[in-house]
GUSE-210568 format. One record per atom (N, C-alpha, C): residue number from 1; residue in three letters; atom name; y, x, z. Coordinates in steps of 0.2 Angstrom, whole numbers. Layout:
ATOM resi resn name     Y     X     Z
ATOM  NUM  ALA   CA     Y     X     Z
...
This chain:
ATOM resi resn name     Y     X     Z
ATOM    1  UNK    N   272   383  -386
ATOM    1  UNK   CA   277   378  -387
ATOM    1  UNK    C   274   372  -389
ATOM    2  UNK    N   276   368  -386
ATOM    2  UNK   CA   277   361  -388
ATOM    2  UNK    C   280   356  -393
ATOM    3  UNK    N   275   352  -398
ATOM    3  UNK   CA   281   348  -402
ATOM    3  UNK    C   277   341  -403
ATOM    4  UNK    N   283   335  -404
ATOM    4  UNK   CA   279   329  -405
ATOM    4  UNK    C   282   328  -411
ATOM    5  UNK    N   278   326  -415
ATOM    5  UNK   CA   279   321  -423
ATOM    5  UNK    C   279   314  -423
ATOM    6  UNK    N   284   311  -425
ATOM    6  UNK   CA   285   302  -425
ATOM    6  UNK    C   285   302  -432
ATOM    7  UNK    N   278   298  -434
ATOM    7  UNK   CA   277   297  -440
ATOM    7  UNK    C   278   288  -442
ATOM    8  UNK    N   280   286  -448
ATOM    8  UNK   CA   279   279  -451
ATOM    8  UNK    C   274   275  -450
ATOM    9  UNK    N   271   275  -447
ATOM    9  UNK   CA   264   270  -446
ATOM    9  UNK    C   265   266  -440
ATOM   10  UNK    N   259   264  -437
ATOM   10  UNK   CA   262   257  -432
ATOM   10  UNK    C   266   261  -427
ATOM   11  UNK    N   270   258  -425
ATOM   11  UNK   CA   276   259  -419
ATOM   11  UNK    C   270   262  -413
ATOM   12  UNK    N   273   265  -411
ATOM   12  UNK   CA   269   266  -405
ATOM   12  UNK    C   272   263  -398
ATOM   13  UNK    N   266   260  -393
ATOM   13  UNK   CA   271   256  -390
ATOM   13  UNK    C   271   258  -382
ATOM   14  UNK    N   267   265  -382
ATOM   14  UNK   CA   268   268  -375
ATOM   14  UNK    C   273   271  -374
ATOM   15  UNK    N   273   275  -366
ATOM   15  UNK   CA   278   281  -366
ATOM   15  UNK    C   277   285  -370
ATOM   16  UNK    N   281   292  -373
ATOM   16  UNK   CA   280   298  -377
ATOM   16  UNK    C   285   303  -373
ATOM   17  UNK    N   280   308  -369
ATOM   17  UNK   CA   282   313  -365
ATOM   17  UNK    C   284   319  -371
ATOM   18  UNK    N   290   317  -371
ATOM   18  UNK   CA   296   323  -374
ATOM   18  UNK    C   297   329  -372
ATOM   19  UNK    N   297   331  -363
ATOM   19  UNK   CA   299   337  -362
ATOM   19  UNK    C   295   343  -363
ATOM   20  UNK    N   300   347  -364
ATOM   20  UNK   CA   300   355  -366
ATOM   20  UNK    C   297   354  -373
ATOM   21  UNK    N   298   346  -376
ATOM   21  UNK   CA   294   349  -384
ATOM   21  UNK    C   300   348  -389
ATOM   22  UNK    N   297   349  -394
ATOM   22  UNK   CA   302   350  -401
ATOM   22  UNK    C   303   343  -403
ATOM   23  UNK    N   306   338  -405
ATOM   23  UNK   CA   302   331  -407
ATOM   23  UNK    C   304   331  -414
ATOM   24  UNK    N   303   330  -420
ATOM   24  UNK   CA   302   329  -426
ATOM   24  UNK    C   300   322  -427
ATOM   25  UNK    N   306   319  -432
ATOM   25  UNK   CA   305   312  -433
ATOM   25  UNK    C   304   310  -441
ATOM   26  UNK    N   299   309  -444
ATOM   26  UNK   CA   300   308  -449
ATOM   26  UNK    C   300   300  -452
ATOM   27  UNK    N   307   302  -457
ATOM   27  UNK   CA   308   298  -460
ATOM   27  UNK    C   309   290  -458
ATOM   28  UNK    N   306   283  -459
ATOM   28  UNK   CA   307   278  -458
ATOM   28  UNK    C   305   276  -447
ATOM   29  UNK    N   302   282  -446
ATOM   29  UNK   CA   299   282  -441
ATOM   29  UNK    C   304   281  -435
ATOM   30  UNK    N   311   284  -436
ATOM   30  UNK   CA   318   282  -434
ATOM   30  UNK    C   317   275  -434
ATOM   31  UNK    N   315   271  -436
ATOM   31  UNK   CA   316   264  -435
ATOM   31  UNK    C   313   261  -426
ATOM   32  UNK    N   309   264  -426
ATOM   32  UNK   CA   304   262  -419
ATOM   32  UNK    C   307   267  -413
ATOM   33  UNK    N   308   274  -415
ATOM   33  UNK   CA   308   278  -412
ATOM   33  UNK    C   314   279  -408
ATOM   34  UNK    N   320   277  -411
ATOM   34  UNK   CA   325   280  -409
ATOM   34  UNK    C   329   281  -401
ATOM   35  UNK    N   326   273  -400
ATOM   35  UNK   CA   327   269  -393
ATOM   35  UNK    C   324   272  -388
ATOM   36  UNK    N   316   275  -391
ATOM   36  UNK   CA   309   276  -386
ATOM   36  UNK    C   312   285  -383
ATOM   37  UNK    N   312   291  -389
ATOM   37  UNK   CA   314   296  -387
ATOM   37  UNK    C   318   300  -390
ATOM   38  UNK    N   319   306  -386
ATOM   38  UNK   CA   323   310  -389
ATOM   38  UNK    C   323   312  -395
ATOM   39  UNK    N   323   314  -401
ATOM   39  UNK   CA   324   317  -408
ATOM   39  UNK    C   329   322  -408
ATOM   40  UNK    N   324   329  -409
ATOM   40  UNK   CA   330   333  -409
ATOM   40  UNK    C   329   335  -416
ATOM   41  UNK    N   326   331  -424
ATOM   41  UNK   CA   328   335  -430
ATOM   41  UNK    C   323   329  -434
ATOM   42  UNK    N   328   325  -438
ATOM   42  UNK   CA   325   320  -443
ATOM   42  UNK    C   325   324  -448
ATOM   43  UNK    N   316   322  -453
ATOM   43  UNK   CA   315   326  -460
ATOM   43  UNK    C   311   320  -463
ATOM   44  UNK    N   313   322  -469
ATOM   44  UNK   CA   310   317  -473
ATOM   44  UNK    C   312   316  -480
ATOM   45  UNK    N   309   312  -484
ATOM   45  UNK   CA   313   310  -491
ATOM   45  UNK    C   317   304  -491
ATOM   46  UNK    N   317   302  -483
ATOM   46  UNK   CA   320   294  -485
ATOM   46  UNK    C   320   289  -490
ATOM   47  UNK    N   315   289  -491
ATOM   47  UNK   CA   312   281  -493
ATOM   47  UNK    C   310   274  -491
ATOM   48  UNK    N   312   275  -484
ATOM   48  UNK   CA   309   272  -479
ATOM   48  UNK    C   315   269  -475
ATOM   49  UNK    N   321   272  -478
ATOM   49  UNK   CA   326   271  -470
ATOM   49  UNK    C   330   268  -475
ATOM   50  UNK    N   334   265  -471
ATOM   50  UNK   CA   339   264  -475
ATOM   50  UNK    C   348   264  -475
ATOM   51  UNK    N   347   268  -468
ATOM   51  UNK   CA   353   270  -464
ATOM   51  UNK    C   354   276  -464
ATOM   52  UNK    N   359   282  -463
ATOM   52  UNK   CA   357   289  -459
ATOM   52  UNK    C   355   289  -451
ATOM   53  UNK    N   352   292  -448
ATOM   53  UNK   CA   347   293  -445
ATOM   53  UNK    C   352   299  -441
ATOM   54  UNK    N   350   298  -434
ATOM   54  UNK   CA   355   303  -429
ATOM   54  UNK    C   351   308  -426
ATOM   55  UNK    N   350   313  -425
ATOM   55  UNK   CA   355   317  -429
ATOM   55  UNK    C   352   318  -435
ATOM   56  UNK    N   358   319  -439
ATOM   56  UNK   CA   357   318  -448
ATOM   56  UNK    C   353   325  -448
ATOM   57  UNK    N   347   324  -455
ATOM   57  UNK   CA   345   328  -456
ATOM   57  UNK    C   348   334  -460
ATOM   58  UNK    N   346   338  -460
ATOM   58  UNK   CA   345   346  -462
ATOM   58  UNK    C   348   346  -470
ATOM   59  UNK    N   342   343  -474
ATOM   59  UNK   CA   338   344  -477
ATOM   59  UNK    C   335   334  -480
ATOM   60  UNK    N   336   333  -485
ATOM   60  UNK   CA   333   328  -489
ATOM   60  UNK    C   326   330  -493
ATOM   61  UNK    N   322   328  -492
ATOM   61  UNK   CA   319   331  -498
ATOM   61  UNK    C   316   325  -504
ATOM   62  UNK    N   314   327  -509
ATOM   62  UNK   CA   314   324  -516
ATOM   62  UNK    C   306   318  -513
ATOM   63  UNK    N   308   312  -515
ATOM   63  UNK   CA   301   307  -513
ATOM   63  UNK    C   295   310  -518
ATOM   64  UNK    N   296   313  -526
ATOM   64  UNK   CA   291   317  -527
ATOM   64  UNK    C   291   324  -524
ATOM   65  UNK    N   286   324  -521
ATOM   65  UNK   CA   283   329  -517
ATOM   65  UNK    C   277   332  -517
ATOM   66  UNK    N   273   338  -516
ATOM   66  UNK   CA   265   339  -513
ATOM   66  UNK    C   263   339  -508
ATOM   67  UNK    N   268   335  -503
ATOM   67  UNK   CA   267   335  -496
ATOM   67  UNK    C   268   329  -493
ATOM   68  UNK    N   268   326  -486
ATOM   68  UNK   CA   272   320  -485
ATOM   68  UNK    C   277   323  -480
ATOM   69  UNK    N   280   318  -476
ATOM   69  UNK   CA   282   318  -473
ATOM   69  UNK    C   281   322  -468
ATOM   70  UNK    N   273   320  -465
ATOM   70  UNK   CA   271   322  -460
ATOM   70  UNK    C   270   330  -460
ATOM   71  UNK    N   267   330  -466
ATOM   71  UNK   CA   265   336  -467
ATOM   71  UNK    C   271   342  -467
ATOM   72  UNK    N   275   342  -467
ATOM   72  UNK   CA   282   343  -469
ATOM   72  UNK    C   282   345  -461
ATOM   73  UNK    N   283   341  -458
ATOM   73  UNK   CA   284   341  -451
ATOM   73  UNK    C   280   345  -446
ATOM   74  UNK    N   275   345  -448
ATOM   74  UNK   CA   269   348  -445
ATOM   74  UNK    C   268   356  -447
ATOM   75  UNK    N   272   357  -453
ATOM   75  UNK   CA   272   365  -455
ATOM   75  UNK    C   279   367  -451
ATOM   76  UNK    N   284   365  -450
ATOM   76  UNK   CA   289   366  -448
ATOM   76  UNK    C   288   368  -439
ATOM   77  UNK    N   283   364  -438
ATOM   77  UNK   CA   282   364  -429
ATOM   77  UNK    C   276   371  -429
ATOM   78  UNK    N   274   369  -434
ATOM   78  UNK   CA   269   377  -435
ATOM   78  UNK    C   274   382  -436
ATOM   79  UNK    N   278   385  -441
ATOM   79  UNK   CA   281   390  -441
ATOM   79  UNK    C   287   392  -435
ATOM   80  UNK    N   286   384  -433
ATOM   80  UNK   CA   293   387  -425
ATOM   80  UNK    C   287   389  -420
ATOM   81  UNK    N   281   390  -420
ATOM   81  UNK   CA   277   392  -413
ATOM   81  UNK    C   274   389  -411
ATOM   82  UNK    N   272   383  -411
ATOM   82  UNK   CA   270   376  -409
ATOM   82  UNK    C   260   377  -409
ATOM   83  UNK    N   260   376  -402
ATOM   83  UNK   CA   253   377  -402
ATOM   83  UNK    C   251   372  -399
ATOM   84  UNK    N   252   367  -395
ATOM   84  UNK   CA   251   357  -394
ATOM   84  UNK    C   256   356  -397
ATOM   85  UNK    N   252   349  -401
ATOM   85  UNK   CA   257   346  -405
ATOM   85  UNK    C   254   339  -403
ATOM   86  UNK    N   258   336  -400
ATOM   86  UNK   CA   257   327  -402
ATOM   86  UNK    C   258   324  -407
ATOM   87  UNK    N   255   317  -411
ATOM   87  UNK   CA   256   316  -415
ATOM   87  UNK    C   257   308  -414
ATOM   88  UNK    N   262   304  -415
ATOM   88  UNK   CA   264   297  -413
ATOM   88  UNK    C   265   293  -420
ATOM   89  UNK    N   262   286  -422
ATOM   89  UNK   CA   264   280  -428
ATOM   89  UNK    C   260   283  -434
ATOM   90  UNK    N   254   288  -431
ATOM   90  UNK   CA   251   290  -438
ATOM   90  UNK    C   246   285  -438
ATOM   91  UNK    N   245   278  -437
ATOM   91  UNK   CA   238   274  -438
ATOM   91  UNK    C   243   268  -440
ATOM   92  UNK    N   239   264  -442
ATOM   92  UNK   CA   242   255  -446
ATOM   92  UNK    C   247   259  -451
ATOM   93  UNK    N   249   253  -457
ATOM   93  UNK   CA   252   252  -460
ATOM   93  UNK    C   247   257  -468
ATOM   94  UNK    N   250   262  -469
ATOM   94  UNK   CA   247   263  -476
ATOM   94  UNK    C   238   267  -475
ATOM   95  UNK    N   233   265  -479
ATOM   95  UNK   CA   228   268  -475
ATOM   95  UNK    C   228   276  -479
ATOM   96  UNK    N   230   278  -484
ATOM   96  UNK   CA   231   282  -488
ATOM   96  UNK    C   235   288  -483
ATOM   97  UNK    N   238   285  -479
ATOM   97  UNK   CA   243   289  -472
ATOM   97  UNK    C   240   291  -469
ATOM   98  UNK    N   235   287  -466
ATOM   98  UNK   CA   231   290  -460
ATOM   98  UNK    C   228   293  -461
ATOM   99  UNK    N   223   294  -469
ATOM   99  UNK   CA   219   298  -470
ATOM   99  UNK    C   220   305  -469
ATOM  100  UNK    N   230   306  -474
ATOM  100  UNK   CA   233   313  -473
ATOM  100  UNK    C   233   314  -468
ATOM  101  UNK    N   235   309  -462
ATOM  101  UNK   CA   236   311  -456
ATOM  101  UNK    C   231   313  -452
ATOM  102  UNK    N   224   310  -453
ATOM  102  UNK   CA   219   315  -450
ATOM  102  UNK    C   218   323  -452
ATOM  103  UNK    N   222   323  -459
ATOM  103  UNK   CA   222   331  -461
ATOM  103  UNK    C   225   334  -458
ATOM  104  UNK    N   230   332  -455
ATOM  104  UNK   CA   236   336  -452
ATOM  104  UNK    C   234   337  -445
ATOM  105  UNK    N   227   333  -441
ATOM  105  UNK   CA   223   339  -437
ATOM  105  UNK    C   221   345  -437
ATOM  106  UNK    N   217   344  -443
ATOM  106  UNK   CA   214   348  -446
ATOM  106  UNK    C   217   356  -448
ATOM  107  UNK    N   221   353  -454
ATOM  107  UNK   CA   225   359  -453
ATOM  107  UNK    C   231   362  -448
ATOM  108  UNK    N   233   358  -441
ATOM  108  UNK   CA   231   361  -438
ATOM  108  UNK    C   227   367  -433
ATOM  109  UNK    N   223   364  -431
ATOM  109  UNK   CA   216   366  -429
ATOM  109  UNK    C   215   373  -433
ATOM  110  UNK    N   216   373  -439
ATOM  110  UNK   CA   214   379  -443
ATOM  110  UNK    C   220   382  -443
ATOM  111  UNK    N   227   379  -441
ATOM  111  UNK   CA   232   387  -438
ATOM  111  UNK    C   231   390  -431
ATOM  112  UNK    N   229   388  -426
ATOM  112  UNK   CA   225   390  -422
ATOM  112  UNK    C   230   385  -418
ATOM  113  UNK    N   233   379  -419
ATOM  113  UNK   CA   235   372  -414
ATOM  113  UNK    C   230   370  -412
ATOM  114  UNK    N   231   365  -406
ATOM  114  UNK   CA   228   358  -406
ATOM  114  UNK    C   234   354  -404
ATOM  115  UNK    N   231   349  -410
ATOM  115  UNK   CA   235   343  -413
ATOM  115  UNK    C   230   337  -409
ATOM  116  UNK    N   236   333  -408
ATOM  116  UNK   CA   230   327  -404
ATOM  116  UNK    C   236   321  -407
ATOM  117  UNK    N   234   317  -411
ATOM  117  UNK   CA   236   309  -415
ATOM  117  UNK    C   234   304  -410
ATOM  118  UNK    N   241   302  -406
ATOM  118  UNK   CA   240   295  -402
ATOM  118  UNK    C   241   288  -404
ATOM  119  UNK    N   235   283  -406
ATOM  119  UNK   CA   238   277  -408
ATOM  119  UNK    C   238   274  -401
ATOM  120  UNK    N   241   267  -403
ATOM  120  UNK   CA   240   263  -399
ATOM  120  UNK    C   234   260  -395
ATOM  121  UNK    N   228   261  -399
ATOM  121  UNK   CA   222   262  -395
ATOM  121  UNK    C   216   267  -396
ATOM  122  UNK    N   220   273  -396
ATOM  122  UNK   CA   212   280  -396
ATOM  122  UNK    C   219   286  -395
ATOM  123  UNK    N   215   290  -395
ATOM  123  UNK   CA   217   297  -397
ATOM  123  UNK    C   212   301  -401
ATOM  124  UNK    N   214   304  -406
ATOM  124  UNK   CA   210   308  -409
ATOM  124  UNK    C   214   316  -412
ATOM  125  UNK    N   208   322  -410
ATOM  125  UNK   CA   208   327  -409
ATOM  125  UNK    C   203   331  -414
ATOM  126  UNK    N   205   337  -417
ATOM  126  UNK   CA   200   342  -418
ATOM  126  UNK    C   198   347  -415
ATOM  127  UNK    N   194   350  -415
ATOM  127  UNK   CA   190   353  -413
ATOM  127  UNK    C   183   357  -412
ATOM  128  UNK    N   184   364  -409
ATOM  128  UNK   CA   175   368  -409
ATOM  128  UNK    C   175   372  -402
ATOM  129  UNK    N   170   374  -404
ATOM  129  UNK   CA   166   378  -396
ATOM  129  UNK    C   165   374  -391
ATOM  130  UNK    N   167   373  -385
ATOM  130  UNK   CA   167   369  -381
ATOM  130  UNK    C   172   363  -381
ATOM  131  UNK    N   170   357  -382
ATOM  131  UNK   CA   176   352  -382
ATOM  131  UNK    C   176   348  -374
ATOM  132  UNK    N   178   349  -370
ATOM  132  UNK   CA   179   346  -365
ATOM  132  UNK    C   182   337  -365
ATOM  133  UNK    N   179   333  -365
ATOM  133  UNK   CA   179   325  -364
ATOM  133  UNK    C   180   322  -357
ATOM  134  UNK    N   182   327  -353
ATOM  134  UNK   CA   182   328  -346
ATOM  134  UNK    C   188   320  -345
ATOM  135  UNK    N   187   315  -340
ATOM  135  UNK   CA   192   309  -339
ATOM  135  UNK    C   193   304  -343
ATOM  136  UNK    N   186   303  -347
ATOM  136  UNK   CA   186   297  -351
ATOM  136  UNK    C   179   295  -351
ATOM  137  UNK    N   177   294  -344
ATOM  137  UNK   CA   171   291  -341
ATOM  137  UNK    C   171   282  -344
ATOM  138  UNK    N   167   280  -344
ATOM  138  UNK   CA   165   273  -346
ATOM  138  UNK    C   170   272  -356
ATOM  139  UNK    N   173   277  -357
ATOM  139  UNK   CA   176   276  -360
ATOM  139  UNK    C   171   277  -370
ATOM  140  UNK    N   174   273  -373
ATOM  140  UNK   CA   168   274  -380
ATOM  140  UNK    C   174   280  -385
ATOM  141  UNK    N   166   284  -387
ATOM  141  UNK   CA   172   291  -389
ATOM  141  UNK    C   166   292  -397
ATOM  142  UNK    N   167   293  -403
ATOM  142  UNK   CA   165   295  -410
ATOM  142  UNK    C   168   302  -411
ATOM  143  UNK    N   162   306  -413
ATOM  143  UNK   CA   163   313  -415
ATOM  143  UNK    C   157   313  -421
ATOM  144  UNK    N   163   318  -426
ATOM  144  UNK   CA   160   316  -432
ATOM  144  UNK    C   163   323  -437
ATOM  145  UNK    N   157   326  -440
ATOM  145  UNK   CA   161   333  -441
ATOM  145  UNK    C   167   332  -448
ATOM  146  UNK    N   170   338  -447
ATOM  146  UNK   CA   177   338  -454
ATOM  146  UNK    C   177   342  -456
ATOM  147  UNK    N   178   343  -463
ATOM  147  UNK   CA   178   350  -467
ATOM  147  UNK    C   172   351  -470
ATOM  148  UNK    N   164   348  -466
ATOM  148  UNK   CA   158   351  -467
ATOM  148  UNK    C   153   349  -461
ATOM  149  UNK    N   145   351  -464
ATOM  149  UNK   CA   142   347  -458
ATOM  149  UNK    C   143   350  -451
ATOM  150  UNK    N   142   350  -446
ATOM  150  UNK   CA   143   351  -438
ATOM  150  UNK    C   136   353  -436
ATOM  151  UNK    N   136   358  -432
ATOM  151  UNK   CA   129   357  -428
ATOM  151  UNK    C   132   355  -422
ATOM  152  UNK    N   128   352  -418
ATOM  152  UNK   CA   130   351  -413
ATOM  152  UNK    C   127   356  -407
ATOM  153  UNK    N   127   361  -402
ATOM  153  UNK   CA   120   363  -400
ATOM  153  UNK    C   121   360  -393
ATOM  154  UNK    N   125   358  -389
ATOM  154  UNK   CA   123   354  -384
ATOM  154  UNK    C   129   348  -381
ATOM  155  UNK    N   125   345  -378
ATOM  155  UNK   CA   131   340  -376
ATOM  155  UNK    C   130   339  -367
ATOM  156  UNK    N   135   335  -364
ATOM  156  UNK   CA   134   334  -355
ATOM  156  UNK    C   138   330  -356
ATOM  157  UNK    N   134   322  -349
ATOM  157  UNK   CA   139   317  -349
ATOM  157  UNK    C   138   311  -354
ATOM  158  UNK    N   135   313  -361
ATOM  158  UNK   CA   137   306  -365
ATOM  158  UNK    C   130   300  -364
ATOM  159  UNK    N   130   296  -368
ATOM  159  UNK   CA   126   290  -365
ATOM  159  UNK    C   120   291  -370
ATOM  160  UNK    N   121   295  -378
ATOM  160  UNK   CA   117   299  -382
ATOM  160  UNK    C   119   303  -383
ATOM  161  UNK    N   115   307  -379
ATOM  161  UNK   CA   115   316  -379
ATOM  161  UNK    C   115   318  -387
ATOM  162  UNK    N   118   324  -388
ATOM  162  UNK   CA   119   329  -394
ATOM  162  UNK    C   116   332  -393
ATOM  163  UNK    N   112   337  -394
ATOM  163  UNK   CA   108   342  -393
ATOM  163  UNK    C   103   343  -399
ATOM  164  UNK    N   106   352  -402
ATOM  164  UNK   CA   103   354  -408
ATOM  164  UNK    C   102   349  -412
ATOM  165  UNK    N   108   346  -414
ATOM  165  UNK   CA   107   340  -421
ATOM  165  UNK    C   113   343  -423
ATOM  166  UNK    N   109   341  -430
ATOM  166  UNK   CA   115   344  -437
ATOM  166  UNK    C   120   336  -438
ATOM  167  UNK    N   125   336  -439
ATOM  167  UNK   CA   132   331  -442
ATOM  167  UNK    C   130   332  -448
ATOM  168  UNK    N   129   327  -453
ATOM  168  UNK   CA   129   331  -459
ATOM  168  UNK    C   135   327  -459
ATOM  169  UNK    N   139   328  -464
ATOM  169  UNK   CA   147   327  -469
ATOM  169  UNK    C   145   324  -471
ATOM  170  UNK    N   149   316  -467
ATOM  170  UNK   CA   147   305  -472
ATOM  170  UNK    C   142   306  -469
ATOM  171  UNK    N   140   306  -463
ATOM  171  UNK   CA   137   306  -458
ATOM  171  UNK    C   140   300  -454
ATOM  172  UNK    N   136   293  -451
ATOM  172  UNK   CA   138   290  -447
ATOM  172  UNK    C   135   292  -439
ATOM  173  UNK    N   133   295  -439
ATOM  173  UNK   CA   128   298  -433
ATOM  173  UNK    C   131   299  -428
ATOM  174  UNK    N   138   301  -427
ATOM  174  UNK   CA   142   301  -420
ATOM  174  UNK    C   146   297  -418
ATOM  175  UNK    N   144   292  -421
ATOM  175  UNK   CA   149   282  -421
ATOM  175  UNK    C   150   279  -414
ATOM  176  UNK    N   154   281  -411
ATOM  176  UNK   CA   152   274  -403
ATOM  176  UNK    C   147   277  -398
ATOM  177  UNK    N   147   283  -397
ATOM  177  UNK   CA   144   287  -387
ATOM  177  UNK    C   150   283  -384
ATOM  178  UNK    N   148   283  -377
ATOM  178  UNK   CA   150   281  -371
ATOM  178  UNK    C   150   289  -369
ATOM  179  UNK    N   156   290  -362
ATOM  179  UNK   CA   158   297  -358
ATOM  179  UNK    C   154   292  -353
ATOM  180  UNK    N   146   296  -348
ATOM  180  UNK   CA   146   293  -346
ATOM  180  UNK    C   149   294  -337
ATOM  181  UNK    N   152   303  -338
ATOM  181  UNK   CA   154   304  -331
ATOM  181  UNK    C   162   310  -333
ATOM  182  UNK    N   166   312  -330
ATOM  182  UNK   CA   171   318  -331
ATOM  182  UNK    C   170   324  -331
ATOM  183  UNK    N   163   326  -332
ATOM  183  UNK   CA   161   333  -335
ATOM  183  UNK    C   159   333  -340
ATOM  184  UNK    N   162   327  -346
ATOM  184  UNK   CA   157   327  -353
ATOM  184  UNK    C   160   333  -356
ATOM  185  UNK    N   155   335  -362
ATOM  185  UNK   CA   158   340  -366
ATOM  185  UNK    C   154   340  -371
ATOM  186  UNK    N   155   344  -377
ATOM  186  UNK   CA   150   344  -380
ATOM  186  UNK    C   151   354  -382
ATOM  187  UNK    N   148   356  -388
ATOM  187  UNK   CA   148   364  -388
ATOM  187  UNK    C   144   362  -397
ATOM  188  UNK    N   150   369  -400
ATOM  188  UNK   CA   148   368  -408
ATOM  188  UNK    C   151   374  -410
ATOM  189  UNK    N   149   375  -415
ATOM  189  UNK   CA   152   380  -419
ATOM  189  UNK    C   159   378  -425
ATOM  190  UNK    N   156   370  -427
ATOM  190  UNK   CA   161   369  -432
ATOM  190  UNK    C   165   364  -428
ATOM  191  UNK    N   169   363  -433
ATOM  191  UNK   CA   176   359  -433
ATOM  191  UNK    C   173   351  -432
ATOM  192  UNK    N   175   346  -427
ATOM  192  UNK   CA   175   343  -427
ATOM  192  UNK    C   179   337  -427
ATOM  193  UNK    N   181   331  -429
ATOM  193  UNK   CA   183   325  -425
ATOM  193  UNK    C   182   321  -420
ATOM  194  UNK    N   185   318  -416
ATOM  194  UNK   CA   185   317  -408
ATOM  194  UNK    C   188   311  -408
ATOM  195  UNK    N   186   305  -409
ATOM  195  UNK   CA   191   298  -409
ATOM  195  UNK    C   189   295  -400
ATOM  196  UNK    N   193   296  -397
ATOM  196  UNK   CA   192   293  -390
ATOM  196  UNK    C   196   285  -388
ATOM  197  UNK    N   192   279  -390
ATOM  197  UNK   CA   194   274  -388
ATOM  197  UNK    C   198   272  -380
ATOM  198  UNK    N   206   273  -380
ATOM  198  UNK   CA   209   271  -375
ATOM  198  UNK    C   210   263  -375
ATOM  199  UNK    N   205   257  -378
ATOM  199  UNK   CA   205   252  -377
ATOM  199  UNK    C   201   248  -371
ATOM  200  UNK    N   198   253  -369
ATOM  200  UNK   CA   190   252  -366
ATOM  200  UNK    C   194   251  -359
């Protein structure tokens, strides 16, 4: 199953391929969203809106919470089945946001998804074993371990090869490789970060 998440952060200003997914809009993210794609279930605490939001939610939830918004969204896309999940407006605006929303790869990732967060200049992914980088030739890509340090044990294709080097965790070590052809990849045991500049 397929679902996408529209979170509060910078508007996103590309297409958002909808079909056959679940879409999930949280909260204020109705403001940018509503026009671009389908929604088929607004959640949130509504702090952010200041109208009802179509189709009206479910469920309100209390602005104090142990979750955000996102995160809200993202167990709900997990508990329906949800194995790709996109992730739309999680970058700009609060930095405090993105940081959660880097976690919601992560945890992800650790329900056995993949989550992929698309700003309007990267995508970022988590990730192990073999991470295929395949169609982002010339393009500048950062891998940076999560959770803990990362070995790397081999890489193909980048412009500084990985190979049997340890990430250590607050590591800037995987900052700005180049893909340098469609067969990149790299191969690891642990979890990683995957920021791939679609500025380039």
């Amino acid at each position: 199953m397929k679902a996408v998440i529209l979170l509060n952060g910078e508007p996103y200003r590309g297409e958002i391929d909808a079909a056959d997914a679940r879409v999930y809009c949280c909260d204020g993210a109705y403001d940018w969203a509503k026009d671009k794609v389908r929604i088929d279930e607004n959640l949130g605490d509504y702090d952010s809106l200041s109208y009802p939001p179509v189709p009206p939610p479910a469920e309100i939830f209390p602005a104090e919470k142990n979750d955000t918004d996102g995160g809200i969204a993202l167990s709900r896309a997990l508990a329906a089945g949800a194995t790709e999940i996109f992730i739309y407006g999680g970058g700009g605006k609060r930095e405090d946001h993105f940081l959660g929303n880097l976690h919601l790869l992560y945890a992800a990732f650790k329900a056995g998804a993949h989550a992929v967060m698309v700003t309007n200049s990267a995508r970022i992914f988590a990730g192990s074993g073999r991470i295929d980088l395949g169609g982002n030739r010339g393009k500048t890509l950062s891998i940076v371990p999560f959770g803990g340090d990362a070995h790397i044990m081999e890489s193909n294709g980048l412009k500084y090869p990985l190979i049997a080097l340890d990430l250590r965790y607050g590591s800037t070590r995987g900052i700005s490789n180049v893909a340098l052809d469609d067969e990149a990849h790299i191969l690891t045991h642990d979890c990683v970060l995957v920021l791939v500049n679609e500025s380039e």
